[in-house]
C-alpha positions in Angstrom: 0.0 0.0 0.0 1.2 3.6 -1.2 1.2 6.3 1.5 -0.2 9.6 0.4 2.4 12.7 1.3 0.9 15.9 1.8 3.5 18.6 1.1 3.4 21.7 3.5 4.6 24.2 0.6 1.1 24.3 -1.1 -0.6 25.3 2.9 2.2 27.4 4.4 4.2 30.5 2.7 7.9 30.0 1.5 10.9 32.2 3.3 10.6 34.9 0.7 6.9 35.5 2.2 7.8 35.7 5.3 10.9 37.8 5.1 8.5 40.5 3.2 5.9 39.8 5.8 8.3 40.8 8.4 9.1 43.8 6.6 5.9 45.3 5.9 4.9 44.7 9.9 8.3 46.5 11.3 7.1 49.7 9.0 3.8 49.2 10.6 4.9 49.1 13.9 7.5 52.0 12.8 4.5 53.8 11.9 6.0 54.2 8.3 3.8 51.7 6.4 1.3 53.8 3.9 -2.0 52.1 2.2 -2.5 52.2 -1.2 -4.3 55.7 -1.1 -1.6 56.8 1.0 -2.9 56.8 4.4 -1.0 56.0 7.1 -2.2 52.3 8.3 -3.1 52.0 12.0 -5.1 48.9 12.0 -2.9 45.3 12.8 -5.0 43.5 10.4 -5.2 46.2 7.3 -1.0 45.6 8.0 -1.5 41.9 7.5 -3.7 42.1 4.6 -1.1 44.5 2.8 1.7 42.1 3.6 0.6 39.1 2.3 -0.9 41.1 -0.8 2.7 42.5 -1.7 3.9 39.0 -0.9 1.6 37.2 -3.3 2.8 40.2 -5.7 6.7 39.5 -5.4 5.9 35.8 -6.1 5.8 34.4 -2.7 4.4 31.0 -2.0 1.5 32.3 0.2 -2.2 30.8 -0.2 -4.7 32.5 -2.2 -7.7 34.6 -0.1 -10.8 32.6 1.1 -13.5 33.7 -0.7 -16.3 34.8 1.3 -19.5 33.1 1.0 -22.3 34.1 0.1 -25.5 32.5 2.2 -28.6 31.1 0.2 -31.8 33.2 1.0 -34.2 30.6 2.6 -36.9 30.0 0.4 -40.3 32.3 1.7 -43.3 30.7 2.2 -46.2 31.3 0.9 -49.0 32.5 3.9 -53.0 31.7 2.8 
């Protein structure tokens, strides 16, 4: 019987990842990091979500976004 191996590569991100994660959270914390608009970021997880975003940009190994779904509208019933 063949073992299945699960490689972690696919589910975590890669050294160049983390090295720009670090990055972009010491300019937060530095109070240097800008959003895109050019405001000055103040929230921890805006910081996060412009990390990973550059990240994924520079061709780090980092999982794609979960999508957010969408709940089904209960069907109504009909009153008679």
């Amino acid at each position: 019987m063949a073992t299945k191996s699960h490689s972690r590569s696919s589910s975590r991100s890669g050294a160049k990842g983390r090295g720009k994660i670090h990055k972009v959270m010491k300019e937060q914390k530095e109070g240097k990091l800008k959003s895109g608009s050019g405001k000055k970021v103040k929230s921890r997880k805006q910081a996060v979500a412009i990390a990973l975003s550059e990240a994924r940009r520079s061709g780090a190994n980092i999982p794609k976004k979960k999508s957010s779904s969408k709940k089904k509208a209960s069907p109504k019933k009909k009153s008679s």
